[in-house]
MARBA-3410 file (N, C-alpha, C, O; in Angstrom, 1 decimal):
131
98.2,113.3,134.2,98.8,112.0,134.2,98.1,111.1,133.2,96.9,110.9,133.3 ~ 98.7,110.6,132.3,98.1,109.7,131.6,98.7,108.2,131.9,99.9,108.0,132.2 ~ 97.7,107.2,131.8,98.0,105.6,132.5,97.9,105.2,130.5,97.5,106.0,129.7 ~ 98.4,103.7,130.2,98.7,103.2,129.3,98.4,101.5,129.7,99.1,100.8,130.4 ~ 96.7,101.1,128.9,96.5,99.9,129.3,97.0,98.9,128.2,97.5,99.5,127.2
97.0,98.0,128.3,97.0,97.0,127.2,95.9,95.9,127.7,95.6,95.5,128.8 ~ 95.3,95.7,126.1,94.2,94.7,126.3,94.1,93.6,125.9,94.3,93.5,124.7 ~ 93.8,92.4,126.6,94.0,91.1,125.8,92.9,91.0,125.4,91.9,91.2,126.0 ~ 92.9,90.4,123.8,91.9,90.2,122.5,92.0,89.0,122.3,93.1,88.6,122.0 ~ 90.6,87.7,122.6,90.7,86.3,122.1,91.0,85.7,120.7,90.1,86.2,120.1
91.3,85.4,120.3,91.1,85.2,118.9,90.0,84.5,118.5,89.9,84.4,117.3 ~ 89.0,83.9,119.1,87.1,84.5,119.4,86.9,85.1,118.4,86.7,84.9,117.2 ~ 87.0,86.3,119.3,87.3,87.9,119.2,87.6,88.3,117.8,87.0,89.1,117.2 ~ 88.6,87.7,117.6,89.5,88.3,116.9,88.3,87.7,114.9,87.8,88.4,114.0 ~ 88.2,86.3,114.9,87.8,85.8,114.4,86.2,86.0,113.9,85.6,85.7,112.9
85.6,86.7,115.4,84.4,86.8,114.9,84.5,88.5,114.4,83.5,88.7,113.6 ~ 85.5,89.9,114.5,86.0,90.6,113.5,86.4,90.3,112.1,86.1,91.1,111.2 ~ 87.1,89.4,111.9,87.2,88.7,110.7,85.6,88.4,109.9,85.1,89.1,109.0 ~ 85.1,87.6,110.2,83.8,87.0,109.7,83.3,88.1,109.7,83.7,88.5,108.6 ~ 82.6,88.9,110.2,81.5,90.2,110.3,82.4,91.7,109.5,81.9,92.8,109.3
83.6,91.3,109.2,84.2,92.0,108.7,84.3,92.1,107.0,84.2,93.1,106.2 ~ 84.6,90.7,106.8,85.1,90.3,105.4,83.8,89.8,105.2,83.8,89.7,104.0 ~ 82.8,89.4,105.6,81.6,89.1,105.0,80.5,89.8,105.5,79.6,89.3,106.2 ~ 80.6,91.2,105.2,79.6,92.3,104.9,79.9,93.4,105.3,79.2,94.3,104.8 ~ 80.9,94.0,106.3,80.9,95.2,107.0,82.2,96.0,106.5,82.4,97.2,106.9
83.0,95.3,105.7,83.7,96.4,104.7,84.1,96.1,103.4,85.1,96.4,102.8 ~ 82.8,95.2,103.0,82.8,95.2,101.5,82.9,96.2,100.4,83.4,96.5,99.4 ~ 82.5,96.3,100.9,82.6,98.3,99.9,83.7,99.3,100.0,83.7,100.4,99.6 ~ 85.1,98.4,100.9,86.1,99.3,100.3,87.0,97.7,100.0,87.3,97.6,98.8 ~ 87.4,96.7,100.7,88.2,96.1,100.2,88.1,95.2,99.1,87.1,95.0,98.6
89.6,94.7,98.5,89.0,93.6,97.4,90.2,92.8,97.9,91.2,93.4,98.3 ~ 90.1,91.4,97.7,91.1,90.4,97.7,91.1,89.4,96.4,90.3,88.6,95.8 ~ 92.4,89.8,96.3,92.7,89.2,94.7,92.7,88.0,94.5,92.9,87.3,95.5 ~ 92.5,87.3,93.1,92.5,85.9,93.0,94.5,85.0,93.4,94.7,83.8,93.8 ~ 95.2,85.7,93.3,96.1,85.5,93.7,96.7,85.5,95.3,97.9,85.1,95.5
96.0,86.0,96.0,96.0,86.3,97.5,95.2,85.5,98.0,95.5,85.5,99.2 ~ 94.0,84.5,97.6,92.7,83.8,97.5,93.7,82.3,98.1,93.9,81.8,99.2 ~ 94.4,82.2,96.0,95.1,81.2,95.8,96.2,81.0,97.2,96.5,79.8,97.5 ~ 96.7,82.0,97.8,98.0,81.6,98.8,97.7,81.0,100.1,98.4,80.2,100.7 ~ 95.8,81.5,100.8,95.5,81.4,101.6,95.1,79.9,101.6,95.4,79.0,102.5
94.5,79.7,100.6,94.1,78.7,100.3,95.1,77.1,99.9,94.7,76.0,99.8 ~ 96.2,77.5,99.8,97.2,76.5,99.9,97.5,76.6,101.2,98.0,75.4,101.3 ~ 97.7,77.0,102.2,98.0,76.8,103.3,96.7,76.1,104.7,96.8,75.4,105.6 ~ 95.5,76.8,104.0,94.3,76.6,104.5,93.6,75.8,103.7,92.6,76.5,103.5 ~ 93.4,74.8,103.1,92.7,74.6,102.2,91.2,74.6,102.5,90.8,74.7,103.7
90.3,74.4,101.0,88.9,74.8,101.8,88.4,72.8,102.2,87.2,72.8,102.6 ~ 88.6,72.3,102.2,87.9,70.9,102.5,88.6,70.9,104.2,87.9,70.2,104.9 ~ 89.4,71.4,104.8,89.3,71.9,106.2,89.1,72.8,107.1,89.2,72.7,108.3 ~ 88.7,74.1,106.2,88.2,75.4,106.6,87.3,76.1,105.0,87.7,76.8,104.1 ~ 86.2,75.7,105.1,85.6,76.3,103.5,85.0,78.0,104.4,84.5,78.7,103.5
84.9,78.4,105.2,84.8,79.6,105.4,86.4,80.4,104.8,87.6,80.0,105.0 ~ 86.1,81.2,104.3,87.2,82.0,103.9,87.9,82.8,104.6,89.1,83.0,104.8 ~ 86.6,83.3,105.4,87.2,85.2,106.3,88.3,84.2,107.5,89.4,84.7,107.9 ~ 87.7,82.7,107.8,88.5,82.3,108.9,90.2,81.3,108.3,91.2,80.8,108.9 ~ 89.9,81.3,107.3,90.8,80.9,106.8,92.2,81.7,106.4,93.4,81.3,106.4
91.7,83.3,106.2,92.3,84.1,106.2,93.1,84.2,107.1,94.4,84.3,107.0 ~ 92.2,84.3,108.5,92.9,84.1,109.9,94.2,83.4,110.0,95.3,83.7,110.0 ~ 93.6,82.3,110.2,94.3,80.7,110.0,95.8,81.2,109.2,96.9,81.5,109.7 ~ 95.5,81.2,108.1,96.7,81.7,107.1,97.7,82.7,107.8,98.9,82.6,107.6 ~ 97.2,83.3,108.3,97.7,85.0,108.9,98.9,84.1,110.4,100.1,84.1,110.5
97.7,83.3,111.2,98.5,82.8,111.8,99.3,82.0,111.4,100.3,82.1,112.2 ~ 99.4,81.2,110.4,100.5,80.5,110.0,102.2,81.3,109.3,103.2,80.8,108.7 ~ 102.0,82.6,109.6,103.0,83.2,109.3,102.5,84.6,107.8,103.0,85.7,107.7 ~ 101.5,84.0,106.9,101.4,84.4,106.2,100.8,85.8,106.2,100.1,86.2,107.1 ~ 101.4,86.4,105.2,100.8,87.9,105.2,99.6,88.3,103.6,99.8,88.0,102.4
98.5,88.8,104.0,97.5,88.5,103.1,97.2,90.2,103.0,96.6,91.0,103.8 ~ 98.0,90.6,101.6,97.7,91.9,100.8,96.0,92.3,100.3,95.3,91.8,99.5 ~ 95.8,93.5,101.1,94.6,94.1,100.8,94.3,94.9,100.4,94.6,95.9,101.1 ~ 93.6,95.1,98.9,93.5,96.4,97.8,92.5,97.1,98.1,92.0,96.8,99.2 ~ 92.0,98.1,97.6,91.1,98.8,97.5,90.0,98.5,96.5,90.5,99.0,95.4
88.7,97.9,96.3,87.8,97.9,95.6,87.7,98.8,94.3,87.0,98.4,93.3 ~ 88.2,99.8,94.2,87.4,100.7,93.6,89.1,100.7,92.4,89.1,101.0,91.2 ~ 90.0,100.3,93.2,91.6,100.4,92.4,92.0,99.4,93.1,92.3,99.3,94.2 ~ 91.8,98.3,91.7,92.3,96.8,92.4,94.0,96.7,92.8,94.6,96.0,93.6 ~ 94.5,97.7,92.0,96.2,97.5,91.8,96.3,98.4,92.8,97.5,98.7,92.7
95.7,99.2,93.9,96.2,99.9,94.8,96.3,99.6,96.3,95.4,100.1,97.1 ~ 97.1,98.9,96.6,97.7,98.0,98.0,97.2,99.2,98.8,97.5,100.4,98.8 ~ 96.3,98.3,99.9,95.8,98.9,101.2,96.6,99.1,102.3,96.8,100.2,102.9 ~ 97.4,97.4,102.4,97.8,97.0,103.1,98.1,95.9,103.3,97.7,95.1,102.4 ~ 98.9,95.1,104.6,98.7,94.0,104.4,98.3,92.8,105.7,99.2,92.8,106.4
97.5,92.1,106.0,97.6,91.2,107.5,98.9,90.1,107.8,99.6,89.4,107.1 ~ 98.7,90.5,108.9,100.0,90.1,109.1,100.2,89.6,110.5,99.7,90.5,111.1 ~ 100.5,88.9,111.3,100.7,88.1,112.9,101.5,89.7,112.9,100.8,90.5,113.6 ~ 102.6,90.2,112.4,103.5,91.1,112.9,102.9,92.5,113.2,103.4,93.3,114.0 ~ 101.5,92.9,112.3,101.2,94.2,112.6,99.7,94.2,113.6,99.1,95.2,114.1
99.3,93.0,113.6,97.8,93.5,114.4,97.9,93.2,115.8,96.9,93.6,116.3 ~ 98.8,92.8,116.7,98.6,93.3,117.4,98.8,95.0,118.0,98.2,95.6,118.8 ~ 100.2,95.7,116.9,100.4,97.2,117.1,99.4,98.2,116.3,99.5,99.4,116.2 ~ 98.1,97.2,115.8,97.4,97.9,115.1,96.0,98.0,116.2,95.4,99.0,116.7 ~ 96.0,96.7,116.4,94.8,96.8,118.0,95.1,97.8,118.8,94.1,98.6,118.9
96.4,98.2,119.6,97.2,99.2,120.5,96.8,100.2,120.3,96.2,100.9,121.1 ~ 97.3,100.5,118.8,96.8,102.2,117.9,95.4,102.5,118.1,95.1,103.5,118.8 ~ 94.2,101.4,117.4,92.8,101.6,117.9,92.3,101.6,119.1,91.1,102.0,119.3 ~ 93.4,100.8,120.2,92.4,101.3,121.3,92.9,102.3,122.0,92.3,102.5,123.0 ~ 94.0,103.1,121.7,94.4,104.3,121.9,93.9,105.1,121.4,94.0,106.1,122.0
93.0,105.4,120.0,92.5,106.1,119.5,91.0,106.5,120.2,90.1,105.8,119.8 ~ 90.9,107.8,121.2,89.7,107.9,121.4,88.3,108.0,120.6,87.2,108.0,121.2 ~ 88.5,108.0,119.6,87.5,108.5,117.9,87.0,107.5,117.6,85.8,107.5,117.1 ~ 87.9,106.0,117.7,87.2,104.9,117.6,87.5,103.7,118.3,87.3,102.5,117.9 ~ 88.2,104.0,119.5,88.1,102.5,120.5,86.8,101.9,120.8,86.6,100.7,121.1
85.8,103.1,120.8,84.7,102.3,121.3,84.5,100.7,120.7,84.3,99.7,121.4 ~ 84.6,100.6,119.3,84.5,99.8,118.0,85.2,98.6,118.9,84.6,97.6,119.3 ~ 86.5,99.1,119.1,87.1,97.8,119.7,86.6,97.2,121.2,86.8,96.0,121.4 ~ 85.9,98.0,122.0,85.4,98.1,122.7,84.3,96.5,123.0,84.3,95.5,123.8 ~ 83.4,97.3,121.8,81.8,96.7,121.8,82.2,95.1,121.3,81.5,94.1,121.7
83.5,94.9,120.4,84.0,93.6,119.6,84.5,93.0,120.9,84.3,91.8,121.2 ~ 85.2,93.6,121.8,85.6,92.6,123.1,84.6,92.5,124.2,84.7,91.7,125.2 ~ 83.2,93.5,123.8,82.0,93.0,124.6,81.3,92.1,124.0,80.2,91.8,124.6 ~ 81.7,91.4,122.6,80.4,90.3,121.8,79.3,91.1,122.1,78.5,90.7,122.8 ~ 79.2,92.9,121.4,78.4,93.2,121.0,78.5,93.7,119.7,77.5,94.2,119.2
79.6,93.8,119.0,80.1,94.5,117.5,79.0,93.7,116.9,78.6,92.5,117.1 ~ 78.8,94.9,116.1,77.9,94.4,114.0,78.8,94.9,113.4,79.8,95.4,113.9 ~ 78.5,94.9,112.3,79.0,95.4,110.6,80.1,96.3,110.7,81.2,96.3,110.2 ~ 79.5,97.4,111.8,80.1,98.9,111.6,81.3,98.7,112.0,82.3,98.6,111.3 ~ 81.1,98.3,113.9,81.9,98.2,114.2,83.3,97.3,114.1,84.4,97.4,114.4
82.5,96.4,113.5,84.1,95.2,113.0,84.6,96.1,111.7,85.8,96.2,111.6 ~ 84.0,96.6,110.9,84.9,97.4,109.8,86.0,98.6,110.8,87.0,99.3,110.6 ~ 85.5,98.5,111.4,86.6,99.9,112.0,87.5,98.8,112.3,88.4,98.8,111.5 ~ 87.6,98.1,113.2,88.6,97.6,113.4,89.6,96.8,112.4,90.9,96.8,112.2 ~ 88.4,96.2,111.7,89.5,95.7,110.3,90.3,96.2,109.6,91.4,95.7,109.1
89.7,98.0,109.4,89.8,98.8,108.5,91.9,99.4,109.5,92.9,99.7,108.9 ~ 91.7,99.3,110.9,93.3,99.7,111.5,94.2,98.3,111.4,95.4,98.3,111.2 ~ 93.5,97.1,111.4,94.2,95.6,111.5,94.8,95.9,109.5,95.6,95.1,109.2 ~ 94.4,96.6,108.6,95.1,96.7,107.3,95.8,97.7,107.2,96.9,97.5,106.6 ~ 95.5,99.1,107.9,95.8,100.4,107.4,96.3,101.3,108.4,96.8,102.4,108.3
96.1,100.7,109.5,96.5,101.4,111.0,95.5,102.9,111.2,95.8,103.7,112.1 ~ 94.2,103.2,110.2,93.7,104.1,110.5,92.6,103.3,110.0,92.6,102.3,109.3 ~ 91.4,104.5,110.7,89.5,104.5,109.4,89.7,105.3,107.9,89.7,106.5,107.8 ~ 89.8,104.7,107.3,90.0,105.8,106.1,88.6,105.8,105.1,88.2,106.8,104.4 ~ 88.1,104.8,105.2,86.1,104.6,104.6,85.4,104.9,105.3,85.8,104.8,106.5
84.2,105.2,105.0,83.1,105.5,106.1,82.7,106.1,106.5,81.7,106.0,107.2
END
Protein backbone atom coordinates (compact mmCIF):
# COMPACT_ATOMS: atom_id res chain seq x y z
CA UNK A 1 0.00 0.00 0.00
CA UNK A 2 1.49 3.17 -0.66
CA UNK A 3 -0.07 6.56 1.26
CA UNK A 4 0.65 10.07 -0.73
CA UNK A 5 1.45 13.04 1.66
CA UNK A 6 1.56 16.53 0.71
CA UNK A 7 3.61 19.09 2.66
CA UNK A 8 3.13 22.55 3.45
CA UNK A 9 6.44 24.71 2.75
CA UNK A 10 6.51 28.44 4.45
CA UNK A 11 7.83 30.77 2.30
CA UNK A 12 10.44 31.22 5.35
CA UNK A 13 11.28 28.22 4.11
CA UNK A 14 11.06 28.68 0.92
CA UNK A 15 13.20 32.05 1.06
CA UNK A 16 15.66 30.92 3.29
CA UNK A 17 16.32 27.99 0.14
CA UNK A 18 16.56 30.78 -2.03
CA UNK A 19 19.26 32.78 -0.03
CA UNK A 20 21.53 29.73 0.88
CA UNK A 21 20.88 28.66 -2.46
CA UNK A 22 21.75 31.47 -4.85
CA UNK A 23 24.31 32.75 -2.54
CA UNK A 24 26.78 29.88 -2.27
CA UNK A 25 25.22 26.41 -2.48
CA UNK A 26 24.81 26.17 -6.28
CA UNK A 27 27.11 28.56 -7.56
CA UNK A 28 28.96 26.40 -9.51
CA UNK A 29 26.34 25.29 -11.70
CA UNK A 30 23.94 28.25 -12.24
CA UNK A 31 24.34 31.56 -13.97
CA UNK A 32 21.74 34.42 -14.14
CA UNK A 33 21.96 36.66 -17.02
CA UNK A 34 22.21 40.44 -17.06
CA UNK A 35 19.01 40.44 -18.82
CA UNK A 36 17.09 38.20 -16.29
CA UNK A 37 18.89 40.56 -13.41
CA UNK A 38 17.39 43.59 -15.36
CA UNK A 39 13.48 41.92 -15.26
CA UNK A 40 13.72 41.05 -11.64
CA UNK A 41 14.81 44.05 -10.83
CA UNK A 42 12.07 46.25 -12.41
CA UNK A 43 9.59 44.57 -10.73
CA UNK A 44 11.61 44.32 -7.35
CA UNK A 45 13.71 47.10 -7.32
CA UNK A 46 16.86 47.13 -5.29
CA UNK A 47 16.21 50.41 -2.99
CA UNK A 48 13.22 48.01 -1.51
CA UNK A 49 14.72 44.70 -1.57
CA UNK A 50 18.77 45.14 -2.38
CA UNK A 51 19.14 41.27 -1.46
CA UNK A 52 18.84 39.69 -4.82
CA UNK A 53 18.24 35.80 -4.06
CA UNK A 54 14.96 37.40 -2.28
CA UNK A 55 14.08 39.51 -4.76
CA UNK A 56 14.16 36.79 -7.10
CA UNK A 57 11.52 35.31 -4.94
CA UNK A 58 9.45 38.39 -4.69
CA UNK A 59 9.60 38.65 -8.64
CA UNK A 60 8.61 34.87 -8.97
CA UNK A 61 5.75 35.69 -6.81
CA UNK A 62 4.71 38.51 -8.72
CA UNK A 63 3.89 36.31 -11.57
CA UNK A 64 7.29 36.40 -13.12
CA UNK A 65 9.25 33.60 -14.47
CA UNK A 66 13.18 33.95 -13.99
CA UNK A 67 15.29 31.72 -16.69
CA UNK A 68 18.19 29.78 -15.36
CA UNK A 69 21.45 28.85 -17.48
CA UNK A 70 24.09 26.75 -16.81
CA UNK A 71 27.47 28.40 -15.72
CA UNK A 72 29.69 26.65 -17.71
CA UNK A 73 27.16 27.32 -21.20
CA UNK A 74 25.65 30.65 -20.57
CA UNK A 75 23.22 30.17 -23.69
CA UNK A 76 22.04 26.78 -22.36
CA UNK A 77 18.57 27.28 -20.53
CA UNK A 78 18.33 25.21 -17.26
CA UNK A 79 15.19 26.12 -16.70
CA UNK A 80 12.93 28.35 -15.43
CA UNK A 81 11.22 29.70 -11.74
CA UNK A 82 8.15 30.04 -11.89
CA UNK A 83 4.88 30.36 -9.08
CA UNK A 84 3.43 27.55 -11.76
CA UNK A 85 6.22 24.96 -11.43
CA UNK A 86 7.57 24.85 -7.66
CA UNK A 87 5.10 23.86 -6.09
CA UNK A 88 4.99 20.37 -8.56
CA UNK A 89 8.63 20.56 -8.28
CA UNK A 90 8.62 20.46 -4.21
CA UNK A 91 5.92 17.25 -4.79
CA UNK A 92 8.58 15.52 -7.22
CA UNK A 93 11.44 16.07 -4.41
CA UNK A 94 9.62 15.02 -1.68
CA UNK A 95 8.58 11.96 -3.49
CA UNK A 96 11.91 11.29 -4.49
CA UNK A 97 13.45 8.97 -1.84
CA UNK A 98 17.32 9.76 -3.04
CA UNK A 99 16.78 13.21 -1.95
CA UNK A 100 13.77 14.32 0.15
CA UNK A 101 15.78 14.20 3.00
CA UNK A 102 17.23 17.80 1.49
CA UNK A 103 13.71 18.86 1.67
CA UNK A 104 13.31 17.47 4.81
CA UNK A 105 16.24 19.16 6.83
CA UNK A 106 15.05 22.88 4.83
CA UNK A 107 11.48 22.39 6.53
CA UNK A 108 13.44 21.47 9.78
CA UNK A 109 15.64 25.07 9.70
CA UNK A 110 18.41 22.71 9.59
CA UNK A 111 19.49 22.89 5.58
CA UNK A 112 23.18 24.33 4.57
CA UNK A 113 24.66 24.85 1.21
CA UNK A 114 24.13 21.17 0.18
CA UNK A 115 21.02 20.82 0.99
CA UNK A 116 19.27 24.00 -0.37
CA UNK A 117 21.13 23.26 -3.78
CA UNK A 118 19.20 20.08 -4.06
CA UNK A 119 16.23 21.59 -3.71
CA UNK A 120 16.89 24.58 -5.87
CA UNK A 121 18.54 22.44 -8.32
CA UNK A 122 14.35 20.31 -8.66
CA UNK A 123 12.59 24.12 -8.09
CA UNK A 124 14.71 24.78 -11.93
CA UNK A 125 15.08 21.32 -13.40
CA UNK A 126 12.67 18.93 -11.57
CA UNK A 127 15.79 16.74 -10.90
CA UNK A 128 19.74 16.88 -9.15
CA UNK A 129 21.72 16.92 -12.16
CA UNK A 130 25.23 18.67 -10.39
CA UNK A 131 26.91 17.31 -7.60
Amino acid sequence: MNITLKRTISRDILENIFVTALEGGSNYWYYLSDEAVAIIRSYVPKEIEPCLSIAILKAIEKGIEVPIHDIEDIDSLLGELSMDNIATRLQKLYDDTNYSQSLDLEIAEMGDASSSDVVFQYLVMGEVVFG
